[in-house]
Backbone as JSON, one array per atom type, in Angstrom:
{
  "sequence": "XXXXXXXXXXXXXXXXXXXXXXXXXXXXXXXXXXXXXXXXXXXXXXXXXXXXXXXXXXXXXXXXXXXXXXXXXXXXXXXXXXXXXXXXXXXXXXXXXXXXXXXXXXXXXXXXXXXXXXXXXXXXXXXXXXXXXXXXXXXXXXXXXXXXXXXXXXXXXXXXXXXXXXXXXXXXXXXXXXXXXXXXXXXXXXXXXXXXXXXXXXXXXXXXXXXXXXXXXXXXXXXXXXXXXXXXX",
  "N": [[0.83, -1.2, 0.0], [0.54, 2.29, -0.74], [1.67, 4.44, 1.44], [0.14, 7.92, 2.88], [1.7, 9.79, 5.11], [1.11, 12.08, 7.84], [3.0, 14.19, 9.76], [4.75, 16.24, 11.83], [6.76, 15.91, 13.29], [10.22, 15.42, 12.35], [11.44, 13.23, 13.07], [10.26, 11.59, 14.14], [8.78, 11.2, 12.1], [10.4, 9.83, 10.75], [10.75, 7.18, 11.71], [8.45, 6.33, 10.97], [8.32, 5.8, 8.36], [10.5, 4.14, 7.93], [9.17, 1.96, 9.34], [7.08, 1.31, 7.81], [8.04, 0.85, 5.29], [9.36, -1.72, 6.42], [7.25, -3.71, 6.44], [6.65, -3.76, 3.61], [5.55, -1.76, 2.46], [5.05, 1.49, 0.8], [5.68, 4.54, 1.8], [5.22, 7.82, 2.06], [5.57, 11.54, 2.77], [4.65, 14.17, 4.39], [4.49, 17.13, 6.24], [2.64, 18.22, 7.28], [-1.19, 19.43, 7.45], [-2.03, 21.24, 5.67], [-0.08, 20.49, 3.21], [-1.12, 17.79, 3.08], [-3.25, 17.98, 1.77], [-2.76, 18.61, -1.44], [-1.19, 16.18, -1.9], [-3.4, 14.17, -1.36], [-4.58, 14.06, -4.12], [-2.05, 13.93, -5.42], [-0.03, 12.05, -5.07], [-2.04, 9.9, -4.91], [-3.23, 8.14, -2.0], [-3.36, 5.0, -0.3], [-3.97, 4.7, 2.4], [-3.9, 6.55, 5.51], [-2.09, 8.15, 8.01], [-2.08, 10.01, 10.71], [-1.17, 12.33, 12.36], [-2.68, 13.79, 14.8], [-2.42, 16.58, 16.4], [-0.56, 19.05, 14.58], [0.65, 21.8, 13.41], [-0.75, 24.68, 11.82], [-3.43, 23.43, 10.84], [-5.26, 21.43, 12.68], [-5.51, 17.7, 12.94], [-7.93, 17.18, 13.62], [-9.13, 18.86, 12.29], [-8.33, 18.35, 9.63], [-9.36, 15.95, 9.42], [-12.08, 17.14, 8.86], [-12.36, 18.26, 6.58], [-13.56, 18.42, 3.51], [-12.79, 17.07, 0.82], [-11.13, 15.43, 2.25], [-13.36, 13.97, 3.29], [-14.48, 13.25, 1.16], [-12.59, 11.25, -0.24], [-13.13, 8.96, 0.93], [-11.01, 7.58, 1.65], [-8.86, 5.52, 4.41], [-8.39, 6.42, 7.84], [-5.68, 6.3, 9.59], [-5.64, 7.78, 13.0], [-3.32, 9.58, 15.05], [-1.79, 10.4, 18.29], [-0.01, 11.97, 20.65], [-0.85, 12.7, 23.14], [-3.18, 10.82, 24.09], [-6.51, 10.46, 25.04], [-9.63, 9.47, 26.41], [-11.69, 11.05, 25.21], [-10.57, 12.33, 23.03], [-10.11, 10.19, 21.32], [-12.35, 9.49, 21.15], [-13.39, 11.78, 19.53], [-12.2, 11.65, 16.76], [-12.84, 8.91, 16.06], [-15.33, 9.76, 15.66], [-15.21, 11.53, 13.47], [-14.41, 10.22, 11.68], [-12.35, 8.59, 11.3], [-10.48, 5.7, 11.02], [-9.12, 3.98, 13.09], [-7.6, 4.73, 16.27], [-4.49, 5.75, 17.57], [-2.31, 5.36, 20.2], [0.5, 7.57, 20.55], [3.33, 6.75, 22.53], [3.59, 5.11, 19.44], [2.08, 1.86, 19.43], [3.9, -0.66, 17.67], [3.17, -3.3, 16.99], [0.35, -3.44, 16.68], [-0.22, -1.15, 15.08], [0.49, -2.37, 12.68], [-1.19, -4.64, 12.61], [-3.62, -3.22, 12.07], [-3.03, -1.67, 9.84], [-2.46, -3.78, 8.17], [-5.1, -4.88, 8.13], [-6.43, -3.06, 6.62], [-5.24, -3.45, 3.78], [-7.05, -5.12, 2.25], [-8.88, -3.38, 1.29], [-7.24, -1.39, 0.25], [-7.1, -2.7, -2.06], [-9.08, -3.09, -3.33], [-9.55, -0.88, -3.93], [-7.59, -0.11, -5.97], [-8.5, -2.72, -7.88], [-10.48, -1.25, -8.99], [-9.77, 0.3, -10.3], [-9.07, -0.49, -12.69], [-11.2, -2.14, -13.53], [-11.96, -4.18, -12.24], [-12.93, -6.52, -9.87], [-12.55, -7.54, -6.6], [-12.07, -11.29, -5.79], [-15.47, -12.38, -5.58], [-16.89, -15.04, -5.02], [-15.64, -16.61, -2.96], [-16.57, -18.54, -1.29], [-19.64, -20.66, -0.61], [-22.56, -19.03, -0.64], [-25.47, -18.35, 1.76], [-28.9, -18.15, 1.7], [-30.68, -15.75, 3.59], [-32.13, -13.83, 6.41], [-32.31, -11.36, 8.28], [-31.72, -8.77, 10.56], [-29.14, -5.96, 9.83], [-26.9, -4.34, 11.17], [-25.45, -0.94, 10.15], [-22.7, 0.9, 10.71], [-21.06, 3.83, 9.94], [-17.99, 5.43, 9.02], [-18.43, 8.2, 9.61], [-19.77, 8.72, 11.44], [-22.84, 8.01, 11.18], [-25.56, 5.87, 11.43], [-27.24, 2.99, 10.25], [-29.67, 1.01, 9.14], [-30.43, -2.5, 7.89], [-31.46, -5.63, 6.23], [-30.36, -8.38, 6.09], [-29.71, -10.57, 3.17], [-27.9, -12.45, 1.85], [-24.82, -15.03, 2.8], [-21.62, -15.52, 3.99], [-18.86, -16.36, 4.97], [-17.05, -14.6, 3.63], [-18.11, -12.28, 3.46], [-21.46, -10.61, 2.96], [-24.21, -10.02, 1.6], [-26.79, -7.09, 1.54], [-29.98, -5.4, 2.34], [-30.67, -2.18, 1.84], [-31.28, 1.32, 2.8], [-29.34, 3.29, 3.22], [-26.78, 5.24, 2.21], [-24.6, 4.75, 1.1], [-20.74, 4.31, -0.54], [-19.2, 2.62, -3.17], [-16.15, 0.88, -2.33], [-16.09, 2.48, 0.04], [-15.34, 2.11, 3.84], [-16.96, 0.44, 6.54], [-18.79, -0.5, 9.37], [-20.01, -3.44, 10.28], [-22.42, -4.72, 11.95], [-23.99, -7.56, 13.37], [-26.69, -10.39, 14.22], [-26.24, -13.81, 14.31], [-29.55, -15.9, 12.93], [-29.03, -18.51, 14.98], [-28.51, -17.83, 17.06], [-26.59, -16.55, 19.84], [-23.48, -14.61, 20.33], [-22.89, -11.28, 19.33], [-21.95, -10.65, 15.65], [-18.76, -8.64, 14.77], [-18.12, -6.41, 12.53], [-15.36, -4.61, 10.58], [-15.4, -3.81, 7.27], [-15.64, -3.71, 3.64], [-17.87, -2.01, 1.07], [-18.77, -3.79, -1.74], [-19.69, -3.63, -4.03], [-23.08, -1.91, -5.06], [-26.02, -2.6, -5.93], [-29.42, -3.31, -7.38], [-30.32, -5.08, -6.34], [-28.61, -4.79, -3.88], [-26.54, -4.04, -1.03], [-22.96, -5.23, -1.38], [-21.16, -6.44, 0.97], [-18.06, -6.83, 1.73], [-15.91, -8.68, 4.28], [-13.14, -7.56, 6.49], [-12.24, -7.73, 8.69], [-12.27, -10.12, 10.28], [-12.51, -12.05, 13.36], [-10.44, -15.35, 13.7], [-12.7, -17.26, 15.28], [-15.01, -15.82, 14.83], [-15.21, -16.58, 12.09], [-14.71, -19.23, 11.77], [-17.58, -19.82, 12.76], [-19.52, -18.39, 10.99], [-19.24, -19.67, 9.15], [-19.61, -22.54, 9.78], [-22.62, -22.0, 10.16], [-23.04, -21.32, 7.55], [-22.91, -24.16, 6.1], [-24.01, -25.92, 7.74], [-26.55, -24.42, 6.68], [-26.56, -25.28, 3.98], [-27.08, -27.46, 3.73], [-29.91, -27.6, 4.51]],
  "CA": [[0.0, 0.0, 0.0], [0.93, 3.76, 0.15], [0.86, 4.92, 3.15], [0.54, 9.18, 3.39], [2.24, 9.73, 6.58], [1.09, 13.39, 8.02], [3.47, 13.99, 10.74], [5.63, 17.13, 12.01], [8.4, 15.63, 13.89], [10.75, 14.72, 11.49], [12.11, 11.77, 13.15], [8.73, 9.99, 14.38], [7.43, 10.45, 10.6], [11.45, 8.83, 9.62], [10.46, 5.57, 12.37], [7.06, 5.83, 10.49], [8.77, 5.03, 7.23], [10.92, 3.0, 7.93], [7.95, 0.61, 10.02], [6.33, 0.93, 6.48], [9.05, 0.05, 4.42], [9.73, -2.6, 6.93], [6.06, -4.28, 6.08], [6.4, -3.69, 2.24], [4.52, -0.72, 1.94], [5.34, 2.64, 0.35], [5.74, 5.67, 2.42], [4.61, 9.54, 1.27], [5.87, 12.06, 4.4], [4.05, 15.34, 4.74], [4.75, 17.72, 7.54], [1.39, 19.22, 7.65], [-2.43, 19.23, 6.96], [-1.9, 21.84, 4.92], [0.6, 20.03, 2.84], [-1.42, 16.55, 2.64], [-4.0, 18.21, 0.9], [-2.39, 18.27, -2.79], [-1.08, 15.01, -1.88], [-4.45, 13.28, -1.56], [-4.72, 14.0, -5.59], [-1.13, 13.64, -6.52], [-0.07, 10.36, -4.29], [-2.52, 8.54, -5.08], [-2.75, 6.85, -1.17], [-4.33, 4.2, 0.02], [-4.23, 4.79, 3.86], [-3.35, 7.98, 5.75], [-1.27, 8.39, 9.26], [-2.91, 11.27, 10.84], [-0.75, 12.75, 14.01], [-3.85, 14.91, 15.3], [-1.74, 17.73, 16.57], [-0.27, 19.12, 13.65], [0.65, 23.37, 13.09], [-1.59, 25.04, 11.53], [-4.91, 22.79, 10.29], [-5.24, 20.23, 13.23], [-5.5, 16.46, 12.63], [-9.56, 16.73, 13.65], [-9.58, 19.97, 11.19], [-8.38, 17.75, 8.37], [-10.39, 14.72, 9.26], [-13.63, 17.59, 8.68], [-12.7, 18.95, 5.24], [-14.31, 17.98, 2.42], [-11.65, 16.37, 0.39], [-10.56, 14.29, 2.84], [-14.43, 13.27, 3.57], [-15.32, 12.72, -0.24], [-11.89, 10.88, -0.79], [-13.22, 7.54, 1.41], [-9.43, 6.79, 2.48], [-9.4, 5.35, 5.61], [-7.06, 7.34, 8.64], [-5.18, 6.07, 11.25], [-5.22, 9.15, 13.97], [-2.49, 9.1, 15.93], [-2.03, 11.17, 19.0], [0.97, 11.76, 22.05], [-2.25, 12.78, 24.13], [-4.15, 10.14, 23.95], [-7.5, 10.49, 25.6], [-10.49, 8.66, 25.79], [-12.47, 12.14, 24.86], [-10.17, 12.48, 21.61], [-10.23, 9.01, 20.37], [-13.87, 9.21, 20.43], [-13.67, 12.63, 18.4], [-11.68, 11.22, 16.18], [-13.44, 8.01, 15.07], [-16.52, 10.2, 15.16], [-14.85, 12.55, 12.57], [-14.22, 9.47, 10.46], [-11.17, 7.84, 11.46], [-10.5, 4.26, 11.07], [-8.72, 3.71, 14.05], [-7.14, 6.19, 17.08], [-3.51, 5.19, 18.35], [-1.62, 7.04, 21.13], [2.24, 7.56, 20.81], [4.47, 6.11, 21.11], [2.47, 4.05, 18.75], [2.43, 0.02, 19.57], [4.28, -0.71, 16.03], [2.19, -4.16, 16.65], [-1.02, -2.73, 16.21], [-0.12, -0.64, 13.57], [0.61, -3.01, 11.72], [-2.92, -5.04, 12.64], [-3.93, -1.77, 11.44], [-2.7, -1.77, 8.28], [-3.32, -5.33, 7.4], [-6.79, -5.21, 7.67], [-6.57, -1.93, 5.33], [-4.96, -4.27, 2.53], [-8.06, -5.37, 1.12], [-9.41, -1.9, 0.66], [-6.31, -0.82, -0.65], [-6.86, -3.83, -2.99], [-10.39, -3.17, -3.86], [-9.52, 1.0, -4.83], [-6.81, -0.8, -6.92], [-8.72, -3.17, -8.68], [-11.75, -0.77, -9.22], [-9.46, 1.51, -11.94], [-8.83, -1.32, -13.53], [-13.0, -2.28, -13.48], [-12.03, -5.47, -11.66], [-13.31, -6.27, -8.02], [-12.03, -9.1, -5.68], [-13.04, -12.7, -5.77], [-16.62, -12.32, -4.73], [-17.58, -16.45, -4.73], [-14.7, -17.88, -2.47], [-17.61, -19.75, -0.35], [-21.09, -21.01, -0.97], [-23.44, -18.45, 0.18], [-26.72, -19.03, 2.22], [-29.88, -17.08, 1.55], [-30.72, -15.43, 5.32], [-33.34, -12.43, 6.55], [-31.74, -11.37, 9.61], [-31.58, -7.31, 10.39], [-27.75, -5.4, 10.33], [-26.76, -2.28, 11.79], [-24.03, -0.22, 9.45], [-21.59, 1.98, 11.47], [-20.28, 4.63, 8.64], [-17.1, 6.42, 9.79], [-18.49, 9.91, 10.05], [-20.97, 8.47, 13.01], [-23.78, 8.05, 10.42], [-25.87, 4.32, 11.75], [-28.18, 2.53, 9.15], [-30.2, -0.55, 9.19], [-30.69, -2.93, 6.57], [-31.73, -6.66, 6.08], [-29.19, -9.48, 4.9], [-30.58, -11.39, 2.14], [-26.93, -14.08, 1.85], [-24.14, -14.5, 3.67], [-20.6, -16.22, 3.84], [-17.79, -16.63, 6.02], [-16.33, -13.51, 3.54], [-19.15, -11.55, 3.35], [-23.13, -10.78, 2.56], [-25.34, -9.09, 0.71], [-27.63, -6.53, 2.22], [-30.77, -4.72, 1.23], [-30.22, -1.02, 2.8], [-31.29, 2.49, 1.95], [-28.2, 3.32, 3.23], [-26.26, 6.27, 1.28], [-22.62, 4.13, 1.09], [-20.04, 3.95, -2.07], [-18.38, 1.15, -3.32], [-15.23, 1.05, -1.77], [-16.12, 2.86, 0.92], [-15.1, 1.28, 4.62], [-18.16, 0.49, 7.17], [-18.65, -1.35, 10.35], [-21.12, -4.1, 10.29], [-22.73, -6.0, 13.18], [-25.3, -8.65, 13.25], [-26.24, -11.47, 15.5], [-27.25, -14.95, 13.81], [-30.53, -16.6, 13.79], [-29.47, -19.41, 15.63], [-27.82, -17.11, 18.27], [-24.87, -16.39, 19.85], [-22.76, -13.18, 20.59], [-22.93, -10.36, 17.88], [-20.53, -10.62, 15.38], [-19.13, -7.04, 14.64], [-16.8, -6.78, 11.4], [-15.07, -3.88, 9.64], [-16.02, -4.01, 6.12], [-15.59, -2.95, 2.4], [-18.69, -1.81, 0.27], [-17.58, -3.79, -2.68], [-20.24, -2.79, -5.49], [-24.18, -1.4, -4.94], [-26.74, -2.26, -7.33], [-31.08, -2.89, -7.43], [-29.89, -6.42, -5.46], [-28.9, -4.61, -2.37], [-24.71, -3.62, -0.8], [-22.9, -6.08, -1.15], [-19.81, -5.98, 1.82], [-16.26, -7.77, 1.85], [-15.38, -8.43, 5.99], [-11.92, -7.3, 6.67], [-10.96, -7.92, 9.96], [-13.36, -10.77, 11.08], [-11.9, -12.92, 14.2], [-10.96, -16.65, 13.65], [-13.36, -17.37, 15.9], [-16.31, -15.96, 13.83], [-15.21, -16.93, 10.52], [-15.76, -20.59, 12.16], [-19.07, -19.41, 13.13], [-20.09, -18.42, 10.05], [-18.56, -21.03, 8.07], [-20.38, -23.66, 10.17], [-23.67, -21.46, 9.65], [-23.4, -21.47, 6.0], [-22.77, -25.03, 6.2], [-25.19, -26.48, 7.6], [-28.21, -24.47, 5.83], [-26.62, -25.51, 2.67], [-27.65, -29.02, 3.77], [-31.23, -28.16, 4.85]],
  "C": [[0.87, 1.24, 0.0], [0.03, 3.94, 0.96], [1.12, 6.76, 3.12], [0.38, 9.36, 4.7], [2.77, 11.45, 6.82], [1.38, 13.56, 9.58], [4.51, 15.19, 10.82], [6.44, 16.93, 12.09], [9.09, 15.07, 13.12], [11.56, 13.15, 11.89], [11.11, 10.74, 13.74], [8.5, 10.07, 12.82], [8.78, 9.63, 10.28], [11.17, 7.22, 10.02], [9.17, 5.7, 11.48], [7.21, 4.88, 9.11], [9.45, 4.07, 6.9], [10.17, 1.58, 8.53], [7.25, 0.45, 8.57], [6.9, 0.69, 5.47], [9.25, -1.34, 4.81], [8.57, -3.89, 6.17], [6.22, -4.45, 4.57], [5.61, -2.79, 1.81], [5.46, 0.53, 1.3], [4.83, 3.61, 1.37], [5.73, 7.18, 1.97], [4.69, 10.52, 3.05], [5.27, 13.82, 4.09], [4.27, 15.91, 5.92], [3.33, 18.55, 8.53], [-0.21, 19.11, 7.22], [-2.27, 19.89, 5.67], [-1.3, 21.07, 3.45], [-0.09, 18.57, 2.21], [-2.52, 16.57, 1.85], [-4.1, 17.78, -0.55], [-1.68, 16.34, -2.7], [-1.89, 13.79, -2.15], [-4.26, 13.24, -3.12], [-3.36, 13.6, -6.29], [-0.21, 12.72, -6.44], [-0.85, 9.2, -4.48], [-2.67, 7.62, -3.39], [-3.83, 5.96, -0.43], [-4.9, 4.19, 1.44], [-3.34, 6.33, 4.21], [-3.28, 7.43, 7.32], [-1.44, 9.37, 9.48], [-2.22, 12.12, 12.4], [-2.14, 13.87, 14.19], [-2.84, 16.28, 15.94], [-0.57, 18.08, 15.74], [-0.09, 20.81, 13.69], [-0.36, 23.33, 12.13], [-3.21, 24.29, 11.5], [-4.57, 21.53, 11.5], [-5.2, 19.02, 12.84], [-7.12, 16.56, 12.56], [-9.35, 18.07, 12.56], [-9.74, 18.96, 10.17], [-9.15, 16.87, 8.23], [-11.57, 15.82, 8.51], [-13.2, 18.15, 6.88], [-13.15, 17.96, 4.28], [-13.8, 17.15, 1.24], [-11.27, 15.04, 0.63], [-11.95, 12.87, 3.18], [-14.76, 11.93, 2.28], [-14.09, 11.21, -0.54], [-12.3, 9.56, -0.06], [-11.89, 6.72, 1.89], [-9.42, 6.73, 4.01], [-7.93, 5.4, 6.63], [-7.16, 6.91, 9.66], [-4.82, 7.15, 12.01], [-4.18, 8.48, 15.18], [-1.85, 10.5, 16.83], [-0.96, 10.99, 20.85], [0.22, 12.15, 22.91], [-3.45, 12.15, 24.15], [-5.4, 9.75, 24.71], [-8.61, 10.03, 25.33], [-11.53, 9.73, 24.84], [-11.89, 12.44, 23.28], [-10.26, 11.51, 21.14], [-11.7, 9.34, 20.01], [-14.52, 10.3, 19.3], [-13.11, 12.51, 17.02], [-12.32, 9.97, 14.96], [-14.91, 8.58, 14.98], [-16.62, 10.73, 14.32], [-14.68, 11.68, 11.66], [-12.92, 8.3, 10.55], [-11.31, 6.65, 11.55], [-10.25, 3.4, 12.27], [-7.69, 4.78, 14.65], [-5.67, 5.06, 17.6], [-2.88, 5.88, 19.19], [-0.06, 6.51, 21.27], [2.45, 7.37, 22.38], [3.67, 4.72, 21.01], [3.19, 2.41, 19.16], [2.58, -0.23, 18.35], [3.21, -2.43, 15.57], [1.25, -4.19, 16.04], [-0.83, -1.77, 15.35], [0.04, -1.25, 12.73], [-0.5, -4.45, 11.73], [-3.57, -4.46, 11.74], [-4.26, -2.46, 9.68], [-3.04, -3.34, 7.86], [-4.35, -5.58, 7.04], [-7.21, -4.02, 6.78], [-6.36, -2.55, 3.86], [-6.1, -4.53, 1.22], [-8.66, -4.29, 0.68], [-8.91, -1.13, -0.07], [-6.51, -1.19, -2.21], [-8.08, -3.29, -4.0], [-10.19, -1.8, -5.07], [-8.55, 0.51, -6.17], [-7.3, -1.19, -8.31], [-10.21, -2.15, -9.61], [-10.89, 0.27, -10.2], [-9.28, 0.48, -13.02], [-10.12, -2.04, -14.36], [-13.11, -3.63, -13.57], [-12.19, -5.27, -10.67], [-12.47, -7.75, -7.94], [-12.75, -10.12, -5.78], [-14.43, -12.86, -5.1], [-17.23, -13.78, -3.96], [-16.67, -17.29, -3.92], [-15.42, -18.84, -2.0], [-19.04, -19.47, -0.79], [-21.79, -19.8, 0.28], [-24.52, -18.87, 0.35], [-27.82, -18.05, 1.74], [-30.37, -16.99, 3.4], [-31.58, -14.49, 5.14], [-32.8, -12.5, 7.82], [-31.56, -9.76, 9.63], [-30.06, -7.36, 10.51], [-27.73, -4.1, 10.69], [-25.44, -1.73, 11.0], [-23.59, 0.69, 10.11], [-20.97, 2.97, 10.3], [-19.25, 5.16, 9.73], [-17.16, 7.38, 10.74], [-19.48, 9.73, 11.22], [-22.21, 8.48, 12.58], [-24.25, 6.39, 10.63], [-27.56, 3.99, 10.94], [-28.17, 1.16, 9.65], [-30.23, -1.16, 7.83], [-31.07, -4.4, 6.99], [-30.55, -7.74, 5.45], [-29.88, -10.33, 4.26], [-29.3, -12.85, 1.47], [-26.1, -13.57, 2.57], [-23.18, -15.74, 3.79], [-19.53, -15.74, 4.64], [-16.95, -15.07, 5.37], [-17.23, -12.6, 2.97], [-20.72, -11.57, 2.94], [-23.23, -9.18, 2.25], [-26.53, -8.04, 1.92], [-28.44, -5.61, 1.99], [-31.04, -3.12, 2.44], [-30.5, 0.12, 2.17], [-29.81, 3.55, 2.48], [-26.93, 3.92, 2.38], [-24.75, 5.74, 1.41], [-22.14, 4.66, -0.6], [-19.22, 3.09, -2.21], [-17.43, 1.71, -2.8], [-15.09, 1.82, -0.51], [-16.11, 1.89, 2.54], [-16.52, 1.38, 5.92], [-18.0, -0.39, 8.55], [-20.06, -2.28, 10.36], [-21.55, -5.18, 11.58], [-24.31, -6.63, 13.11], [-25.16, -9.99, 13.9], [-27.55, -12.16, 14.2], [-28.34, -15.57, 14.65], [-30.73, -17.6, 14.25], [-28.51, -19.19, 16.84], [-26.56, -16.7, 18.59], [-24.3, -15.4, 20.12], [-22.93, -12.76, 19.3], [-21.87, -10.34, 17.28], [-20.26, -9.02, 14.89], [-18.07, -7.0, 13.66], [-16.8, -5.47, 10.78], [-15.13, -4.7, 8.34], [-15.78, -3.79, 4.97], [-17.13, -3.4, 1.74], [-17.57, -2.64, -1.18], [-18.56, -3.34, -3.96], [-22.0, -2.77, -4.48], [-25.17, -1.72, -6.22], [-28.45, -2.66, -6.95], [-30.73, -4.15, -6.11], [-29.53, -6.11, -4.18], [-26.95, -4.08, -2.38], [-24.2, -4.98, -0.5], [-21.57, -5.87, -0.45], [-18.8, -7.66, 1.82], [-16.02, -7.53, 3.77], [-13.7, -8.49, 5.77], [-11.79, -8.07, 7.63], [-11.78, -9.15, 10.8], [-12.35, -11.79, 11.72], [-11.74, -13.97, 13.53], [-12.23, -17.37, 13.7], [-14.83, -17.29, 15.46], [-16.39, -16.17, 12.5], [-15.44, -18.24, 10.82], [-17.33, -20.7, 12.48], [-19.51, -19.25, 11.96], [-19.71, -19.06, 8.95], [-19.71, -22.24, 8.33], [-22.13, -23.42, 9.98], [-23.71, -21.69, 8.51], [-23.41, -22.98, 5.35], [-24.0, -25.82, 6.04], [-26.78, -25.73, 7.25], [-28.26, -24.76, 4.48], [-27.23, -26.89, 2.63], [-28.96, -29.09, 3.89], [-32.03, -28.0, 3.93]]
}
């Protein structure tokens, strides 16, 4: 992936690049909001590194402009004051995920992994290819979901199939392909809610149909064994 990495201190954004070189990614270093602006258009990036305290244009400024809204790239805020009151302004502003310096390079790189496929998707979508949609037999289901959007925007919808790497869902729900979502829904033969970051991967009369990123082991056995056995009944 590129990664634009909007960061003052010149030697946290040099550990930033080099942690993203380290991974195999590409690195883009900006010093400023100001600055990551023209970047969005002339980088090209797939994920953004967001220090929230930043000169001039804050980190929550930039999350709010319009640019950064429309552009659907999804921002890791990252913050040497890390408070529970700013994280939550943060992923309310849109952010993907909040980290507080000195960043756990672990979890950044969680992070970023589960960004991959979105990276993948914006990728294949200039090309006017999407990702393997059929890896597993889907079930037909009616079960309600709740959509989490970034900007703190929560929609219902209905699932109409559904597979260990995603379902279909019939939603009035103002998304865009490629756009990243949070989805939770509890099956109808019980159980804890499963709760999965997401990719919109295309929209059409049929309903949204979402890609799960980051879904546990744990519930990809769950819904494996779900799709399973209603293929048998």
């Amino acid at each position: 992936m590129r990664v634009l990495v909007v960061e003052d201190e010149p030697d946290v954004s040099a550990v930033f690049r080099d942690f993203l070189i380290e991974l195999g990614h590409e690195a883009v270093l900006v010093r400023s909001a100001e600055a990551a602006l023209p970047a969005l258009d002339h980088e090209r990036p797939d994920a953004i590194i967001l220090d929230v305290h930043l000169p001039g244009l804050s980190g929550l400024d930039f999350l709010q402009l319009p640019p950064v809204r429309d552009s659907g790239l999804p921002v890791i805020a990252v913050s040497g004051v890390a408070t529970e009151s700013q994280a939550r302004e943060c992923l309310r502003l849109g952010a993907f995920d909040f980290l507080g310096k000195p960043v756990a390079f672990d979890r950044l790189g969680e992070v970023l992994a589960a960004l991959e496929p979105h990276a993948l998707h914006r990728q294949l979508s200039v090309v006017g290819r999407s990702p393997e949609r059929r890896r597993a037999s889907r079930v037909d289901v009616v079960f309600p979901v709740r959509i989490l959007q970034y900007h703190g925007v929560e929609c219902q919808g209905w699932a109409e199939d559904l597979s260990p790497f995603g379902m279909k869902v019939m939603s009035d729900a103002a998304l865009r392909a490629g756009e990243a979502v949070k989805v939770s829904f509890t099956l109808p033969d019980g159980g804890p809610p499963v709760r999965v970051n997401s990719l919109v991967l295309r929209i059409d009369r049929s309903g949204h149909a979402f890609y799960f990123v980051n879904l546990t082991a744990q519930d990809f056995e769950r819904l494996g064994e779900f799709s399973r056995r209603h293929l048998t009944l």
